[in-house]
C-alpha positions as a printed NumPy array, in Angstrom:
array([[ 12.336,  20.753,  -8.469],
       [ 11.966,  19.284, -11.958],
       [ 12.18 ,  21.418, -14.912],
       [ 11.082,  21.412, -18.539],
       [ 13.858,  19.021, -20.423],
       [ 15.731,  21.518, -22.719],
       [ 18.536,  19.634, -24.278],
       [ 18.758,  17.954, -27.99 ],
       [ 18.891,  14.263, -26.214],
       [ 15.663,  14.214, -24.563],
       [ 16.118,  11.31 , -22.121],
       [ 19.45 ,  12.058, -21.356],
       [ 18.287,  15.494, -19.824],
       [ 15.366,  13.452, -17.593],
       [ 17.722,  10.802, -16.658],
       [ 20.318,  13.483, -15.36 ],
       [ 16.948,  15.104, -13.654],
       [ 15.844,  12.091, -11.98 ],
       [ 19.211,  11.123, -11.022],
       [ 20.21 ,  14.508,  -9.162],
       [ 16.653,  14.165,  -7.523],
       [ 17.398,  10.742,  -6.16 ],
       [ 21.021,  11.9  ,  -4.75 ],
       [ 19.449,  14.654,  -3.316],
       [ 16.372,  12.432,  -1.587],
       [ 13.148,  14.125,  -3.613],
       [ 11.991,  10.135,  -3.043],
       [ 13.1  ,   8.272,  -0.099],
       [ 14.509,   4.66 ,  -0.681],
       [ 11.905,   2.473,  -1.116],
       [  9.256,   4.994,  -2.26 ],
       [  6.933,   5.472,  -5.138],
       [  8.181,   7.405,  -8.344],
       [  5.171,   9.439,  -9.603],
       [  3.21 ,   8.258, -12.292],
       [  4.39 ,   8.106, -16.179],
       [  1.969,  10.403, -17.165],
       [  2.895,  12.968, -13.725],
       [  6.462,  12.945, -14.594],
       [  6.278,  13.573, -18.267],
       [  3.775,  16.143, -17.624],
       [  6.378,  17.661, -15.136],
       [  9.452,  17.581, -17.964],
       [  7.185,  18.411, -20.753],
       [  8.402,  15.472, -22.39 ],
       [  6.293,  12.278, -23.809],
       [  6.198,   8.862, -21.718],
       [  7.763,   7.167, -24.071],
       [ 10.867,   9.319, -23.138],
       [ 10.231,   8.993, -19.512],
       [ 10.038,   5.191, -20.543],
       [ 13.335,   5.316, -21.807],
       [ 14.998,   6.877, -18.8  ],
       [ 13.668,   4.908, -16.705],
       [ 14.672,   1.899, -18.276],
       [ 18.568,   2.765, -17.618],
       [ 17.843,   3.242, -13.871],
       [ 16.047,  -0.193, -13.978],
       [ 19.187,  -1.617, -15.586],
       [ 21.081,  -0.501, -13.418],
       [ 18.911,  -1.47 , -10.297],
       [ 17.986,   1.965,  -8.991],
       [ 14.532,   1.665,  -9.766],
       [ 11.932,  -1.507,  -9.7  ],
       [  8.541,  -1.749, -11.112],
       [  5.886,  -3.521,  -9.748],
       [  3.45 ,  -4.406, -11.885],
       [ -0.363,  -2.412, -10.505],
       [  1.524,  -0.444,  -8.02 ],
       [  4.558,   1.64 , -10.513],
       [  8.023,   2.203,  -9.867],
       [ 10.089,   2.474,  -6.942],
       [ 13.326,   3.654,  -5.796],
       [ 15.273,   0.162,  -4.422],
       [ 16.556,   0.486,  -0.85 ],
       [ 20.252,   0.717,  -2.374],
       [ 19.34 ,   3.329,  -4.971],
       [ 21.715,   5.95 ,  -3.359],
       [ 24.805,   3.738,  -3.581],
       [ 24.243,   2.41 ,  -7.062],
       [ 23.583,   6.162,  -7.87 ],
       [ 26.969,   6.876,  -6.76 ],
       [ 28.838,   3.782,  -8.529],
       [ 26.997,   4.629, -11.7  ],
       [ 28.765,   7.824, -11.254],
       [ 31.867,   6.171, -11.922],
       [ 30.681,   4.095, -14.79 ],
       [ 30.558,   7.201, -16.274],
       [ 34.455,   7.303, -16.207],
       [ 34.788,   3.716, -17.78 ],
       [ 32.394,   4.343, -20.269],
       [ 33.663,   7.567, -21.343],
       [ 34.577,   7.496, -25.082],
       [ 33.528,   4.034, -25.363],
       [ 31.717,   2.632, -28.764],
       [ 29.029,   0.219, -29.372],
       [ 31.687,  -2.518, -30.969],
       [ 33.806,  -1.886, -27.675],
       [ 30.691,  -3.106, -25.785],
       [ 29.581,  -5.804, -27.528],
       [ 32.714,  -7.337, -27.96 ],
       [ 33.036,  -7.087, -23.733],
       [ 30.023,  -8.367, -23.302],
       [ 30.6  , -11.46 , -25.178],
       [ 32.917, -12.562, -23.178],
       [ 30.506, -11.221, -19.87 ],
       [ 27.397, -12.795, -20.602],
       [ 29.222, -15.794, -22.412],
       [ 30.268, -16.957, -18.805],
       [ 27.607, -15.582, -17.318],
       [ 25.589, -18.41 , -19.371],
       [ 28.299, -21.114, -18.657],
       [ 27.649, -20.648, -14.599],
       [ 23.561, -20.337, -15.447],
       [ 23.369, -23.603, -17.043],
       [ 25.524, -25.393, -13.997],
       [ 23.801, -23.899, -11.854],
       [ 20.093, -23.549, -12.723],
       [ 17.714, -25.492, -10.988],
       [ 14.123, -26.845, -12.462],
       [ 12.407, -23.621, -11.35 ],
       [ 14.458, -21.427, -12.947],
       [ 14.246, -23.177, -16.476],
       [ 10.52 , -22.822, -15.694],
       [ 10.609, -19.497, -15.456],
       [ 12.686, -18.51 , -18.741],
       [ 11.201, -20.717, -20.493],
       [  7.635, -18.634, -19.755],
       [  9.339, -15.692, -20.876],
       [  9.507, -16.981, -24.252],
       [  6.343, -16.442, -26.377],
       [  5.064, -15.023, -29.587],
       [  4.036, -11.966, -29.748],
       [  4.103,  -8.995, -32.773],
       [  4.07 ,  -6.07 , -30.641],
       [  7.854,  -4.925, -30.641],
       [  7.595,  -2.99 , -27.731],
       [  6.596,  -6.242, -25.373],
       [  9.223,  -7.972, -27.709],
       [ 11.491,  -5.982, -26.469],
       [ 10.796,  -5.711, -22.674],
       [ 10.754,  -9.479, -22.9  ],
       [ 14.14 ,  -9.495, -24.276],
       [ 15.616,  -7.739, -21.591],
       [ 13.741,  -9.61 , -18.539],
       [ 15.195, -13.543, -20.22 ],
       [ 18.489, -12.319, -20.287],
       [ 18.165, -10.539, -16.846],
       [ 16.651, -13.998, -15.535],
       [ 20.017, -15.858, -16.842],
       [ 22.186, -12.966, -15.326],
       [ 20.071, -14.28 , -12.057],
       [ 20.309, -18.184, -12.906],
       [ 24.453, -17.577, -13.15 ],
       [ 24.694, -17.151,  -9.093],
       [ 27.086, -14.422,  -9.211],
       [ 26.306, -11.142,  -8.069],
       [ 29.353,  -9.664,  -9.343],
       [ 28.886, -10.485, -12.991],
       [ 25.5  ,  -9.212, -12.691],
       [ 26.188,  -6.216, -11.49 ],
       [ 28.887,  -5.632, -14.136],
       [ 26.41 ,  -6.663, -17.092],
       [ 23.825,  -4.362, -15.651],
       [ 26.028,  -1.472, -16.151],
       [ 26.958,  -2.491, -19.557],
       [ 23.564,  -3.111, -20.383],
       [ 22.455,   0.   , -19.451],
       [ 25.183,   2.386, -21.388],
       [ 24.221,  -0.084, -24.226],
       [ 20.598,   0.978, -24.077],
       [ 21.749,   4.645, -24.72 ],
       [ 23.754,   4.057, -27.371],
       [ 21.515,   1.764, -28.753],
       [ 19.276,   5.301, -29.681],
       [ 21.492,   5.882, -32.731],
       [ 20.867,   2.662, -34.412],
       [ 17.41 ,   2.535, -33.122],
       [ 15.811,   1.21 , -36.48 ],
       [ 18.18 ,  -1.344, -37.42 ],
       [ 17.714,  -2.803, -33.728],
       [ 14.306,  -2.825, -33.838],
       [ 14.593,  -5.084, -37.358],
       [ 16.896,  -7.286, -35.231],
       [ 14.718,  -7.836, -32.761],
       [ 12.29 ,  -9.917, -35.031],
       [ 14.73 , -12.889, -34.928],
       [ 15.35 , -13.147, -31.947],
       [ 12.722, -14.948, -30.722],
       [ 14.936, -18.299, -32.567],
       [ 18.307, -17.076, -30.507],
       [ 16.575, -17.058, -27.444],
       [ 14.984, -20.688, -28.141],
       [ 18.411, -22.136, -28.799],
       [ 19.784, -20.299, -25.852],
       [ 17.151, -21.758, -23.506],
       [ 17.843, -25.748, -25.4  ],
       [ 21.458, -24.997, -24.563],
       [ 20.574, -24.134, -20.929],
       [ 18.619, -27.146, -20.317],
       [ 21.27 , -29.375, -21.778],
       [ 23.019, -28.23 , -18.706],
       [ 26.265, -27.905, -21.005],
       [ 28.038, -24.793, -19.895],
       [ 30.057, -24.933, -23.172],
       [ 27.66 , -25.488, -24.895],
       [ 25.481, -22.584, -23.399],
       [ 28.266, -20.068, -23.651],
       [ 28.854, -20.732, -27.159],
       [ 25.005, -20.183, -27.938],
       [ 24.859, -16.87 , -25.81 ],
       [ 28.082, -15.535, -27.756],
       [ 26.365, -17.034, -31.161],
       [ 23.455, -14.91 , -30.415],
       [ 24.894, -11.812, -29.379],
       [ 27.075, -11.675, -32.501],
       [ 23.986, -12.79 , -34.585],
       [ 21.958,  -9.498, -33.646],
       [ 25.202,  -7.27 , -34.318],
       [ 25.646,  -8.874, -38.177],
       [ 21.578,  -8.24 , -38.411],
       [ 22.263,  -4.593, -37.384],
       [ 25.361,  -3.901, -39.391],
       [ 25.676,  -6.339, -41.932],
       [ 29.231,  -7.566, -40.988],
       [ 30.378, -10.239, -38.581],
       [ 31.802,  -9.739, -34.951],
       [ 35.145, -10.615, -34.734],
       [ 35.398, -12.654, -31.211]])
């Protein structure tokens, strides 16, 4: 039974919520979450906040939405449930630096393999996830699915698995800094286009050193100092 989220981090409270409700099979694997709107009514919460928990369990690969039909639990929810459980552990105590500077050197290969291994249809692809647009909220979403779709390009399930998980404790801690971030955002619609040159290129090097160059790029925007890698 879901109850009325009472504690100071809103989100925090519904993702613990919706977490103990998938462990304890509320929603079968493979099922429909309810609505936004149902679930926020349910915490007595907004659906932005629902939004926001539900974005860790998509990072992590509990959940999938399908666009016109909602979310769903994915047939492994249960088992990524219970590893999350022990990212919990490795991520205890853990800062925002600590993260970044790990997943430099994560995504930095993660783009080497991508651009060896990417074929025509997969270039396609990012490269239609890379358009204008002034609405930060789409800005962001768009963010996360291009570097999701590189995670994909790199052919190794292991180092996307391990990103996801980083990803995801970075989009909580991300909250604090939530302003600055969203300021960052704005430019990186150029990081992304010199990722995506570096990708065709089919230089690995080449593409690592952009991916790092970009990561590091957003962190001086946010804080106003470099990143020591």
């Amino acid at each position: 039974m879901l109850k009325t989220a009472t504690r100071s981090t809103l989100h925090e409270d519904v993702l613990r919520q919706l977490q103990e409700a998938i462990e304890n099979e509320v929603w079968l694997p493979g099922s429909r979450l309810p609505a936004e709107q149902v679930l926020a009514h349910q915490f007595g919460v907004s659906r932005n906040c629902i939004r926001e928990a539900i974005k860790v369990l998509a990072n992590k690969g509990i959940v999938k939405s399908k666009p016109g039909s909602g979310t769903f639990l994915t047939d492994n929810a249960k088992n990524l449930l219970y590893f999350s459980d022990a990212n919990t552990y490795i991520f205890e105590d853990i800062n925002l630096k600590e993260l970044i500077e790990v997943r430099c050197h994560i995504e930095g290969q993660v783009a080497y393999y991508a651009a060896k291994r990417a074929s025509a249809a997969d270039i396609e692809e990012l490269e239609s996830l890379l358009y204008e647009t002034d609405d930060l909220e789409t800005l962001h979403e768009m963010h996360i699915r291009f570097h999701k779709k590189i995670s994909q390009m790199s052919g190794n399930k292991l180092l996307e698995r391990i990103l996801a998980s980083i990803q995801a404790e970075m989009a909580v801690q991300r909250d604090q800094y939530k302003e600055n971030y969203t300021i960052a955002l704005k430019g990186i619609m150029y990081n992304h286009s010199e990722l995506l040159t570096s990708l065709k290129s089919g230089d690995p090097r080449r593409a690592r050193k952009a991916m790092i160059d970009h990561i590091t790029s957003v962190w001086s925007s946010i804080f106003g100092v470099p990143l020591d890698i």
